[in-house]
C-alpha positions as CSV (number, residue, x, y, z in Angstrom):
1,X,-3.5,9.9,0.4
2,X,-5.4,9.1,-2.9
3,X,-8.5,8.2,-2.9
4,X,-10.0,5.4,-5.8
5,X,-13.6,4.9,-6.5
6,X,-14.5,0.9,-7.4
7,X,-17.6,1.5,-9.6
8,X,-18.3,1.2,-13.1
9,X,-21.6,3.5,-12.7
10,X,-20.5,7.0,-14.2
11,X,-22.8,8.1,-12.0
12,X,-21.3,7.3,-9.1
13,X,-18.1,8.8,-10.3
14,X,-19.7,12.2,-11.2
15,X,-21.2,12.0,-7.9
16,X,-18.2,11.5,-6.3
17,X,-15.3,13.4,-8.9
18,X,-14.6,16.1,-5.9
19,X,-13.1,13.5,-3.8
20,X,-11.8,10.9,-5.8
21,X,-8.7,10.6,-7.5
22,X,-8.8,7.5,-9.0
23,X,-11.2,4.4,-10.4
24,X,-11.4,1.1,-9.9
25,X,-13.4,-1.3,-11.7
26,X,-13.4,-5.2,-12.5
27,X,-15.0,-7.6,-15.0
28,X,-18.5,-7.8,-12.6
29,X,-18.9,-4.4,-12.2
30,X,-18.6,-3.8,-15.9
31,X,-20.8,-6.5,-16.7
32,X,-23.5,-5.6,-14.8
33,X,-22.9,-1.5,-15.6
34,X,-23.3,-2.7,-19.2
35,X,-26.4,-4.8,-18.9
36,X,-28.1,-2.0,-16.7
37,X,-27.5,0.9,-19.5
38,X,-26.9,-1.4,-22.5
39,X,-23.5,-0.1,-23.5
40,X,-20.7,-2.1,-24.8
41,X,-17.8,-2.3,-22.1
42,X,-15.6,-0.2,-24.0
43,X,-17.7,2.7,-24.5
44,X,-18.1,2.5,-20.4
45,X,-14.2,2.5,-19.9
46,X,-13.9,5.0,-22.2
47,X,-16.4,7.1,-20.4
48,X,-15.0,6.5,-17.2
49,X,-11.7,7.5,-18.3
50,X,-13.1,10.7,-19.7
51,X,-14.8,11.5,-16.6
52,X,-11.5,12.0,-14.4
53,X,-8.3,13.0,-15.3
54,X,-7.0,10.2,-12.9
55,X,-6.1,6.8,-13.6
56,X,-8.7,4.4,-14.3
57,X,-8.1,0.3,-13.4
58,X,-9.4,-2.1,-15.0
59,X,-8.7,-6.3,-14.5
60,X,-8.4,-8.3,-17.7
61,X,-9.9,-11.7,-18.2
62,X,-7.5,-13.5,-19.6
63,X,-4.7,-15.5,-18.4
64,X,-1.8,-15.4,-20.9
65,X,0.4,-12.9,-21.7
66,X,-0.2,-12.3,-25.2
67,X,-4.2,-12.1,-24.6
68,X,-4.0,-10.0,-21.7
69,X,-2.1,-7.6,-24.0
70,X,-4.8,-7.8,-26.7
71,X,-7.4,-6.9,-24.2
72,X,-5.5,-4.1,-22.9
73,X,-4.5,-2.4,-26.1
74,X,-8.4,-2.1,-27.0
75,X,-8.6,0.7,-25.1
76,X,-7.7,4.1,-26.2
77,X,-7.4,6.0,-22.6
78,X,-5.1,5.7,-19.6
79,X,-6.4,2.6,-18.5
80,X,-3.9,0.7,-16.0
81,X,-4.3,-2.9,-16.4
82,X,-4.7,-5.6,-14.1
83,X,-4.9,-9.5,-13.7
């Protein structure tokens, strides 16, 4: 059994990184990660995916294919995408 971690906080993850072999994360919790610490969301996925060698999660906004494809490639870790 895996165990994933739905944060956006790398604190919480390097809190938990023992037990945890995934992340979870969606649009809120990265909003609200970036407002608290003032990084761009990017920076925090990237972070987050350097923080585990796991997969990291992540929902996409928008609602067409070509855009949610845009979103996704922005990222330059193993980020598993999700509407």
């Amino acid at each position: 059994m895996d165990f994933f971690l739905d944060t956006a906080s790398i604190d919480d993850v390097l809190k938990f990184k023992e037990f945890i072999q995934g992340i979870t994360t969606n649009p809120s919790l990265l909003a609200s990660e970036s407002k608290k610490t003032s990084k761009p969301i990017k920076d925090i996925l990237s972070d987050l995916c350097m923080a585990i060698e796991g997969p990291v999660s992540a929902e996409v906004i928008s609602n067409n294919k070509e855009e949610m494809l845009k979103e996704a490639n922005k990222h330059n870790c193993r980020i598993i995408i999700r509407q």
